[in-house]
C-alpha positions, 0 to 999 in steps of 0.5 A: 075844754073842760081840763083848760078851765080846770088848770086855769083855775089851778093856776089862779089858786096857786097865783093867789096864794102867793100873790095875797099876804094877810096882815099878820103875814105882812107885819112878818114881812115888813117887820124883818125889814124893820128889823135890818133898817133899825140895825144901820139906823143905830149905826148911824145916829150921832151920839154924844160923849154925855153919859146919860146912865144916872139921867141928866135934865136935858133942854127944855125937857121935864123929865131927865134923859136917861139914854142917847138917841141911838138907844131909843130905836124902836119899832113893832113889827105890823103896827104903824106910827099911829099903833095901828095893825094895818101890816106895816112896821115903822121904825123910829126913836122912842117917845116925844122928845127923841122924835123931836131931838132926831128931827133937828139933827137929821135936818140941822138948825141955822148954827152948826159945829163941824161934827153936827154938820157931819151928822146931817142926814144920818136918816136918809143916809141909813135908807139910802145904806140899808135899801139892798139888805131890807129888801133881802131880808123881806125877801127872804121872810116873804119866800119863808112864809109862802114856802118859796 
C-alpha cells in the first residue's frame, strides 16, 4: 500500500508542475500570444494616406500626431490595461488619443465613406484571423517553459 501512495503522490507532483504556472510564467505565455495578435492587429488597422512624419494637429487633439494608428500597437508581456503584473498581456494602441481613434473606426460613426465602411471591425476580424496561431504560439511558450 504504501508504494500506491508512494506514486500517487509522484503522480500529484508531476501533474502539479505542469498544471501550476507562476505569474512570470504566465506573462511569457500570454506574452508570445501577444506578440502574434499584435502582428494581424497591424495588418489590419486601417491607415491613411496622411504622412504624419513632421506631426500634424489632428482633430481636436492638442499635441500634434506623429505616427498612424497602425504604429502605435503596444503591449507589455504580464502587465494588463491597468499596468498591473497580474500575468496577463493586453495588446492595444499607445496612449489616449489612438484608443479613442481605434474605437470610432472599429466600431464606425453615423456617416461613413465606402473605405471606412471597409474598415469596420478590423479588431474582431484580427482575433477572429489570429485565434489558431496565438494559441499555437502559447502553446509552444507553455511546452518550452514547462519542458514538454
Amino acid at each position: 500500500m504504501a508504494d500506491l501512495s508512494k506514486e500517487l503522490n509522484d503522480w500529484l507532483n508531476s501533474l502539479q508542475k505542469h498544471v501550476n504556472v507562476t505569474h512570470e510564467e504566465k506573462a511569457e505565455i500570454t506574452g508570445a500570444g501577444a506578440k502574434v495578435y499584435a502582428e494581424y492587429l497591424k495588418k489590419n488597422t486601417p491607415v491613411s494616406s496622411v504622412n504624419y512624419s513632421k506631426g500634424k494637429q489632428a482633430g481636436h487633439a492638442s499635441e500634434k500626431k506623429k505616427a498612424h494608428m497602425r504604429d502605435m500597437i503596444t503591449y507589455e508581456p504580464g502587465l494588463d490595461a491597468e499596468k498591473e503584473k497580474t500575468g496577463n498581456t493586453n495588446v492595444g494602441y499607445d496612449g489616449k488619443y489612438f484608443n479613442f481613434v481605434a474605437m470610432i473606426t472599429n466600431n464606425g460613426k453615423r456617416k461613413m465613406s465606402a473605405k471606412e465602411e471597409a474598415n469596420l471591425h478590423f479588431v474582431e476580424r484580427s482575433r477572429k484571423e489570429s485565434e489558431k496561431a496565438v494559441q499555437s504560439a502559447m502553446e509552444k511558450k507553455y511546452r518550452e517553459i514547462k519542458g514538454n
